[in-house]
N, C-alpha and C positions, 0 to 999 in steps of 0.2 A: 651611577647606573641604577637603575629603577628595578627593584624583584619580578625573576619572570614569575616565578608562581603568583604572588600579590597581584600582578598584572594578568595571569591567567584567570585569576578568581574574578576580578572587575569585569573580564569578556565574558566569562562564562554567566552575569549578570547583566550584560549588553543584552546577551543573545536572549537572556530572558525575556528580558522587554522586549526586543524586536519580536518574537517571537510568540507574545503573548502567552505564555507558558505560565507566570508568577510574577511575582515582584525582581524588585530590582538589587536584589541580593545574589555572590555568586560566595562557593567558600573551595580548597584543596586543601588536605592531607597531603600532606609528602613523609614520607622516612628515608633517612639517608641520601635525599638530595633524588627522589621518586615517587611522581605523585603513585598516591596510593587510594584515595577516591577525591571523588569530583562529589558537588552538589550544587543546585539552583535553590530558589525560594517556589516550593509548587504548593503553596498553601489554596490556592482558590482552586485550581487545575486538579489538584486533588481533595478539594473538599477534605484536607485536612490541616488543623489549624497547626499542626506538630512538626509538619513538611517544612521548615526553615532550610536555607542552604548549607548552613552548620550541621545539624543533624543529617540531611541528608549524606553530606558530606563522608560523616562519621559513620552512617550503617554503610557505605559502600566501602569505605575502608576497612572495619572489622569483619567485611565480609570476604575482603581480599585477601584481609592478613589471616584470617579464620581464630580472630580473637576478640572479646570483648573488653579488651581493653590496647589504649595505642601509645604506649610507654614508648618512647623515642620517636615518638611522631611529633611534628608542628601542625599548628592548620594556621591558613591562609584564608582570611576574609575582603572581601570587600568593604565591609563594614562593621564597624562594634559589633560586638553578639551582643542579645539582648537575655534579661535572665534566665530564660529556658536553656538557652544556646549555652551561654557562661556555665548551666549546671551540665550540662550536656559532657564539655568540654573535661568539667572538672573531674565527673563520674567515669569519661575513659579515659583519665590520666593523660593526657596530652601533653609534650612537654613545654609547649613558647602558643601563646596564638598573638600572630600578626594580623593587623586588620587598617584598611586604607579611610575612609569616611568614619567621622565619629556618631554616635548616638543623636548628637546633636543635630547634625548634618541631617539626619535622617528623619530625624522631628521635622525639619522646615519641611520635607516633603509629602508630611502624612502620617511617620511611621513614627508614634511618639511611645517609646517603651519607658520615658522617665517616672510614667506611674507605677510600674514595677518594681521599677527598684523602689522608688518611695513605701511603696505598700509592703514591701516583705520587711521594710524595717520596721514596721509597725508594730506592735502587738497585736495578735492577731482579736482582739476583743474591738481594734479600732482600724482594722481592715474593713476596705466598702462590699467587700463579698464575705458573707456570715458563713462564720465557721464554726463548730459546736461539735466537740468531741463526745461519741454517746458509747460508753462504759460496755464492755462486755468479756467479761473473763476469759471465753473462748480463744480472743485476740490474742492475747498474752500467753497462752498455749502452742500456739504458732510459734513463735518465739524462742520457748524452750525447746520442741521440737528439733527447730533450725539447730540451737548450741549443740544439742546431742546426739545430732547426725553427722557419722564419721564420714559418711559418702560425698558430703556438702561440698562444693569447690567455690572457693572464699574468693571474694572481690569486694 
């Protein structure tokens, strides 16, 4: 028997494309066997490159659950996350992601995230986007700041 949520997340990426809303990604949060948010891929729709259906996913579910984090959650993709989405995931503690089409799969269509990952294993002196850390002690005040604020709520 085939996952209905895994199978909700693929319609919920049908309906994308038919609908020309984004790309052909769909993702669900569930807790406890309940979804808890939905997302599509509206990255062109909303001129935002961040709009992935994982992430979208994830603010509607920490908006449901009124947490920023989703300890006892799974999320449901239609397809590998790609690294933003994988950091995404990790950052609200999720606990399983399932996901139906591989990365690969989704290269033959267009959507080729394997330079991602390639590039973050790099050093970043031989990454193809120049990066250059420029020094300011200010920075590192922030910092201490943070440690020595009792009010701080930790994640």
């Amino acid at each position: 028997m085939q996952n209905p949520f895994l199978l909700r997340a693929i319609e919920i990426a049908c309906d994308n494309v038919r609908n020309q809303s984004g790309g052909p990604f769909g993702a669900v949060v569930v807790k406890s066997g309940v979804v808890v948010g939905e997302g599509a891929n509206h990255v062109t729709a909303a001129k935002d490159p961040t709009a992935h259906a994982e992430i979208v996913a994830i603010r509607a579910a920490c908006l449901r659950l009124d947490s920023f984090q989703l300890n006892g959650c799974e999320i449901y993709s239609s397809c590998e996350p790609c690294p933003m989405c994988l950091a995404a995931i990790y950052w609200s503690r999720l606990d399983k992601i399932f996901y139906a089409s591989s990365r690969h799969d989704a290269a033959q269509a267009g959507f080729d995230d394997d330079f991602l990952y390639r590039e973050i294993a790099l050093p970043q002196a031989a990454r193809s986007l120049p990066i250059e850390q420029l020094a300011c002690e200010q920075a590192n005040q922030i910092f201490e700041d943070w440690r020595n604020d009792q009010r701080k709520i930790r994640y």
